[in-house]
C-alpha positions as CSV (number, residue, x, y, z in Angstrom):
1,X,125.7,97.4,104.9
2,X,126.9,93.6,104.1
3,X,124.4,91.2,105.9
4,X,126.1,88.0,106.7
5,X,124.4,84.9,108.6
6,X,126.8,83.9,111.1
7,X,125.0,81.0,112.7
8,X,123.0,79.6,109.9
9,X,125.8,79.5,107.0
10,X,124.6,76.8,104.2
11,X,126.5,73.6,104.4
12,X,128.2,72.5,101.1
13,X,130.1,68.8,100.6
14,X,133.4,68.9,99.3
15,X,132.2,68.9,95.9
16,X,129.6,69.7,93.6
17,X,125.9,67.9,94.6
18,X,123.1,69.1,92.8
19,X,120.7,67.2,95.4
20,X,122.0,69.9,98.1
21,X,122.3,72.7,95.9
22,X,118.6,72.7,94.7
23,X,117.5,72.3,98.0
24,X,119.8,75.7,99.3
25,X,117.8,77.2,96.4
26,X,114.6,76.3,97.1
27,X,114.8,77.5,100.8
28,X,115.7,81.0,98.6
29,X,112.7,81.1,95.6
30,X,115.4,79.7,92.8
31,X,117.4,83.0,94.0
32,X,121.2,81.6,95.1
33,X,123.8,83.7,93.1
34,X,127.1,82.4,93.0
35,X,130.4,84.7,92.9
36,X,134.0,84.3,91.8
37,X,136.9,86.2,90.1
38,X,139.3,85.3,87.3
39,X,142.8,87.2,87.5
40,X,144.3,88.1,90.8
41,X,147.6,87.3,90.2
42,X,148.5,88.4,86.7
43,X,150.6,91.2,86.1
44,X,148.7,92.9,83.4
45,X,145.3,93.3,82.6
46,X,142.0,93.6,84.7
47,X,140.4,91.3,87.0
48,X,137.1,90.1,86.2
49,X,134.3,88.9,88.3
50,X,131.0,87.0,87.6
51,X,127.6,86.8,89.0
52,X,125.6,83.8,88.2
53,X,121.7,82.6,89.1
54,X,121.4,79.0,88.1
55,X,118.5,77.4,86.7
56,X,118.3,73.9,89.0
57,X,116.1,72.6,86.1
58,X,118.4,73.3,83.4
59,X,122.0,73.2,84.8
60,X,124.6,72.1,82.6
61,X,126.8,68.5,83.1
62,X,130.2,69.2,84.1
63,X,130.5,72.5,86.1
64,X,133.8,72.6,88.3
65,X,136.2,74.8,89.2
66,X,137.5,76.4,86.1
67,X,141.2,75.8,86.6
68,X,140.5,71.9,86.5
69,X,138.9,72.3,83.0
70,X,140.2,72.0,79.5
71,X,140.1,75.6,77.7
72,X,137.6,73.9,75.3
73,X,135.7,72.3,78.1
74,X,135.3,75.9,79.5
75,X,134.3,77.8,75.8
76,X,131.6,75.0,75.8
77,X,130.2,75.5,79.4
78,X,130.4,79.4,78.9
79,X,128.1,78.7,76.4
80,X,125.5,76.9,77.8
81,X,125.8,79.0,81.6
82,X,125.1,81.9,79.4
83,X,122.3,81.0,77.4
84,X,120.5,78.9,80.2
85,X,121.7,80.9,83.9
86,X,121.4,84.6,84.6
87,X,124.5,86.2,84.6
88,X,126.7,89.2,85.0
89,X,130.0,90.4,84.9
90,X,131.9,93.1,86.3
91,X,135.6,94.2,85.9
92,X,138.4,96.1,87.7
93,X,141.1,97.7,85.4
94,X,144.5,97.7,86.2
95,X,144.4,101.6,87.4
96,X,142.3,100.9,89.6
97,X,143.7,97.6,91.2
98,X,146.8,100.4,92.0
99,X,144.7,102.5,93.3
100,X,142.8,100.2,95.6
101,X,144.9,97.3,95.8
102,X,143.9,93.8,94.4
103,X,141.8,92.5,97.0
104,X,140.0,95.5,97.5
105,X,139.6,96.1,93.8
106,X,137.9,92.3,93.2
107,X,135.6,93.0,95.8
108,X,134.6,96.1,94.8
109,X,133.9,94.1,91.2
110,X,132.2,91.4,93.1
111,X,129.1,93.8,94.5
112,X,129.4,95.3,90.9
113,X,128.7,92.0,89.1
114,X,125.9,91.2,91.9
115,X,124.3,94.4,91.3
116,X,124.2,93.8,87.3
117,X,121.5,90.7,87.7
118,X,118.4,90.9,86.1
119,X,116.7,89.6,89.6
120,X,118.1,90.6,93.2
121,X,119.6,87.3,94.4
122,X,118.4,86.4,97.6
123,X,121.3,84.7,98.6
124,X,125.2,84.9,97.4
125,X,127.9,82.6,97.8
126,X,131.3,84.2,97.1
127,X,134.2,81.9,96.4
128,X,137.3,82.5,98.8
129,X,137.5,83.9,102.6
130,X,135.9,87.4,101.9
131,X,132.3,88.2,101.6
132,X,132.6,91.6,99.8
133,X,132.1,95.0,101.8
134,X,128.9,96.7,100.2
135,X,127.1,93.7,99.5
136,X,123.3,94.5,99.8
137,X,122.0,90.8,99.6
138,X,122.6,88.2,102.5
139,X,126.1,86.7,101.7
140,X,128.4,83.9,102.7
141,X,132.2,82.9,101.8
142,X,132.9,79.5,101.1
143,X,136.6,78.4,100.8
144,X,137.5,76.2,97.7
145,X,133.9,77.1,96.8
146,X,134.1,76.9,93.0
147,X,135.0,73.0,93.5
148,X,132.2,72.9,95.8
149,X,129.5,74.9,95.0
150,X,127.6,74.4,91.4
151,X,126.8,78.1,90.9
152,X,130.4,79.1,91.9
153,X,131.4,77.0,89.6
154,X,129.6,78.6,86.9
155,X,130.8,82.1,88.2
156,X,134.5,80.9,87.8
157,X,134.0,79.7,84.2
158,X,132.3,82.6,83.0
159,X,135.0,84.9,84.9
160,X,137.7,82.6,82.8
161,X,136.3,82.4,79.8
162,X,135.9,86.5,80.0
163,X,139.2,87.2,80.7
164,X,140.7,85.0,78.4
165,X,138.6,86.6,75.6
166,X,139.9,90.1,77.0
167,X,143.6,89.8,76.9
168,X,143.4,88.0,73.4
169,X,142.0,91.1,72.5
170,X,144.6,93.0,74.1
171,X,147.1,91.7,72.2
172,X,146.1,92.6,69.4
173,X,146.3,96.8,70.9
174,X,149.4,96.2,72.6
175,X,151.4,93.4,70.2
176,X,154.8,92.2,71.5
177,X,153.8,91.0,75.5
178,X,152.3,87.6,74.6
179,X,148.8,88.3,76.0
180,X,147.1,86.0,73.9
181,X,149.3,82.9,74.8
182,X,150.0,83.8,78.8
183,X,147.0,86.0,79.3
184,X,148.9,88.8,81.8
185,X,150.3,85.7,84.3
186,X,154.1,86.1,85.0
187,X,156.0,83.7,82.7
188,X,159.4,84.0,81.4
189,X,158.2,85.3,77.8
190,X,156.3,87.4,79.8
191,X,159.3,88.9,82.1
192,X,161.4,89.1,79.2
193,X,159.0,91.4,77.1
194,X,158.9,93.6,80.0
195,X,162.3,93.8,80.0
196,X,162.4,94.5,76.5
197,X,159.5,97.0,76.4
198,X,158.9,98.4,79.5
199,X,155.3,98.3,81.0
200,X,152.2,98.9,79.3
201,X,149.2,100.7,80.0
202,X,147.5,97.9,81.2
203,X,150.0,96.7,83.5
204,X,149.7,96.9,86.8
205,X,152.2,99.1,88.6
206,X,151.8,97.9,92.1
207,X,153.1,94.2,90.9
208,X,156.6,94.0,92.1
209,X,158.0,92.9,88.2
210,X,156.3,95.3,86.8
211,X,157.8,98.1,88.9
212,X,161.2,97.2,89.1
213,X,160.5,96.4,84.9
214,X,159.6,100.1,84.9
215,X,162.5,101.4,86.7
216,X,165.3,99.1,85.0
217,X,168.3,101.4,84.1
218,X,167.1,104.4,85.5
């Protein structure tokens, strides 16, 4: 069963403060995990989820949300979350974001990526509206949270960085889509390669383009 504070819900300023973030973690033993997804909204490919445990004595300068970041700013955070935080990370392929639905898919990935810590958080802060179902640890949503929240932060670059590595990969398995330049988002070279080849196996079916893609000339 998800545990979720309704009255006493940490209080977070409107952006990162590592003054109020070490003191949330200190009320918790060092234990505050931070949550957050990369890939929602892309046609192809999985969505990936992190799960980070920040070290308040070692945390790295310039952690923000990863969409306000350069892509080399973010290569050279992952690298220091990951060698100084605990993390984890946990994915939801494009079968089963069909089969669940998006939402229910990255918050099934969420309580995955939780669960994969070394330690038990004590505490988890989940970017977005949603504190996920199945969550065994006391949890709390905070809207606009990885431009908030230090350890969200770190979740959302690590869930980038992750993904973006992934569907470079991809590309080089299924050649001719563009992974590697769009990463699965729905461009025009993207929509025209679909046109062109159809639908992959690691599209996902349930995306509008990518059904009517699939059913063009039938």
């Amino acid at each position: 069963m998800t545990r979720t504070p309704s009255l006493f819900d940490l209080p977070f300023p409107d952006s990162p403060d590592l003054t109020t973030e070490r003191r949330h973690a200190s009320t918790y033993g060092g234990r505050l995990c931070g949550v957050d997804e990369a890939g929602r909204g892309p046609w192809a490919g999985p969505v990936v989820t992190a799960a980070v445990v920040l070290d308040y004595d070692n945390v790295p300068e310039g952690l923000d949300d990863s969409k306000k970041l350069s892509e080399a700013k973010r290569e050279e955070l992952f690298e220091q979350i990951v060698s100084s935080a605990l993390v984890s990370v946990a994915s939801a392929s494009p079968a089963s974001i069909d089969r669940l639905n998006i939402r229910a898919a990255t918050l099934a990935a969420m309580v995955r990526a939780v669960n994969g810590l070394a330690v038990t958080p004590r505490y988890v802060l989940v970017d977005g509206r949603d504190v996920p179902p199945g969550l065994t640890r006391p949890g709390q949503a905070l809207v606009k949270g990885d431009g908030r929240c230090l350890c969200i932060a770190a979740a959302s670059i690590v869930a980038k960085v992750t993904r973006d590595r992934m569907m470079v990969r991809l590309e080089h398995y299924v050649p001719g889509y563009g992974f590697d330049q769009h990463k699965g988002y729905g461009v025009p070279r993207h929509q025209a390669a679909l046109n062109e080849l159809g639908p992959s196996p690691h599209h996902r079916m349930s995306f509008k383009p990518v059904r009517l893609a699939a059913h063009k000339g039938e």
